[in-house]
Structures are given as C-alpha cells and as structure tokens.
N, C-alpha and C positions, 0 to 999 in steps of 0.2 A: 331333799337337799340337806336339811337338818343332820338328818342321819349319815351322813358321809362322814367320814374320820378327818378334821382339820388337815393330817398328817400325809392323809390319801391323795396324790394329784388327781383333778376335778377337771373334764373335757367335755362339751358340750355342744353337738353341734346339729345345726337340724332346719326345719324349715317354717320359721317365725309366723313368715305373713303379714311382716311390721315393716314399716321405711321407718329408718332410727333418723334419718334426715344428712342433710353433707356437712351439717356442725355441731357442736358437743352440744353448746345452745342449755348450756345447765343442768350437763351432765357428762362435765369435765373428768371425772373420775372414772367412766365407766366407759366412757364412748372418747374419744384421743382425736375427733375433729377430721376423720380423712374416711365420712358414708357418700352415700348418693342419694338424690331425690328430696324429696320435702316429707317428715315426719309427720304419719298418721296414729289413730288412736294403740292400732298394736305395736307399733314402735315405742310410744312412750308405755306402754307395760314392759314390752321385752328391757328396756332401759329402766324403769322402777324395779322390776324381777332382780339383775342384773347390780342394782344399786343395792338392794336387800339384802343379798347374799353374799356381797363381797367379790362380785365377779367383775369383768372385762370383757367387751366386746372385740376379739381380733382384729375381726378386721373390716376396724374402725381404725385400724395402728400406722399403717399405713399410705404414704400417698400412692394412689395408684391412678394409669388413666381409665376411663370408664368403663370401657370394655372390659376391663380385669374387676372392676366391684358391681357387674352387674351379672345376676344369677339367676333371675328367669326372666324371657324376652319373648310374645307375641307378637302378633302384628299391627296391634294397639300399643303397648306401652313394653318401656322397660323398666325392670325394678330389682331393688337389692334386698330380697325377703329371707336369703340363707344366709345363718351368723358361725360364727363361733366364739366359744364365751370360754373362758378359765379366769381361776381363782389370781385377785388383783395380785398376789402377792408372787405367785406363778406369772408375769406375764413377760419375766423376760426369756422362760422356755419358748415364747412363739417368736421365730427366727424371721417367719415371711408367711404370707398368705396367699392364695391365687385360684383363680379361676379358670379352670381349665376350658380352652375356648374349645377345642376339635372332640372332648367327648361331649354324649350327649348321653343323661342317664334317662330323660321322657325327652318329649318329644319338646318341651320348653324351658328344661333346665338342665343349668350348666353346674359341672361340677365343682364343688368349693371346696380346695384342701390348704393343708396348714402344715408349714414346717417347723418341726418341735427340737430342741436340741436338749437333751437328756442325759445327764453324765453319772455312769455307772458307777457307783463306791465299790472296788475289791474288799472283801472281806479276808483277815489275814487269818492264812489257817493254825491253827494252834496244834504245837508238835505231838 
C-alpha cells in the first residue's frame, strides 16, 4: 500500500471475510453507516486496514435493501464479507454499488461490482 503513487487511483476489492457491522459505530470516516449484520473480529481489521491507509469502504456508501449488500448466502447464514475500498479522497468516483443477484461466480457468492465515473483530461496537441 505504501508504495502506490498518492497520484495513482487505488481499487480494491476482494473477499474480506469480515462483517464491518450495519453502522459506522466509530468508524465514521471509513465506513458511511449503510453494512449489514453485526461486526466481527475481521471486520474491525478490514476497518482499522482501511482507517490506516486512508481508504473508504464502498459499499458501506449506500443505502441499500438487503439482498443488494449481501454477498455470500448458505443455507445457514447470510453475510456481507465482499468490500470495496478506494482512497477517501477518491470517493466521489464511486457512483453506485450492487450485487448482482442472477450471476453466480461459486456456488455461494454473489457478484459485487461498482460504478466508477472517470473523467478523461484531453491533452491539447502542440502544433
């Protein structure tokens, strides 16, 4: 993480293993109060990680109903253990987030993507 360029946009997204919890709960800055479920021990790392670095939990940004913030579901539990994180300073490139309910990448999770809106600088050609 150190080594990434400040300059460089910074994407992160993966499969935690953490329940960050359904509120910021003291970690206002990094988590925006809209997870799922009750916060366990990998959640409050992924949210220390996350506080460390300067990053933001996507899609924590959001209100969503449940079925859209839940990302892997047996026939015991359901949980929200896939995140996406970017740099706090980047976090008004994430437009939306969602869980795609009809793919299925295994056999228990659901696909989590993110919409980013990116705006192009032209560079002006010199004669």
């Amino acid at each position: 993480m150190r080594q990434v360029p400040s300059a460089e946009k910074l994407f992160i997204g993966g499969d935690f293993n953490g329940h960050i919890e359904s509120t910021a709960g003291g970690y206002g800055e990094v988590h925006e109060g809209f997870g799922f479920g009750e916060r366990n021990g990998g959640g409050t790392s992924l949210l220390d990680f996350a506080k460390a670095f300067g990053l933001v939990i996507a899609n924590s940004s959001f209100p969503k109903k449940e079925e859209h913030l839940v990302t892997f579901q047996n026939a015991v539990a359901k949980t929200q253990i896939d995140y996406l994180l970017l740099r706090r300073e980047d976090r008004g490139l994430c437009k939306d987030f969602k869980v795609i309910l009809s793919e299925i990448l295994a056999t228990q999770h659901k696909l989590l993507v993110m919409d980013v809106g990116i705006m192009l600088r032209r560079r002006k050609r010199s004669a």
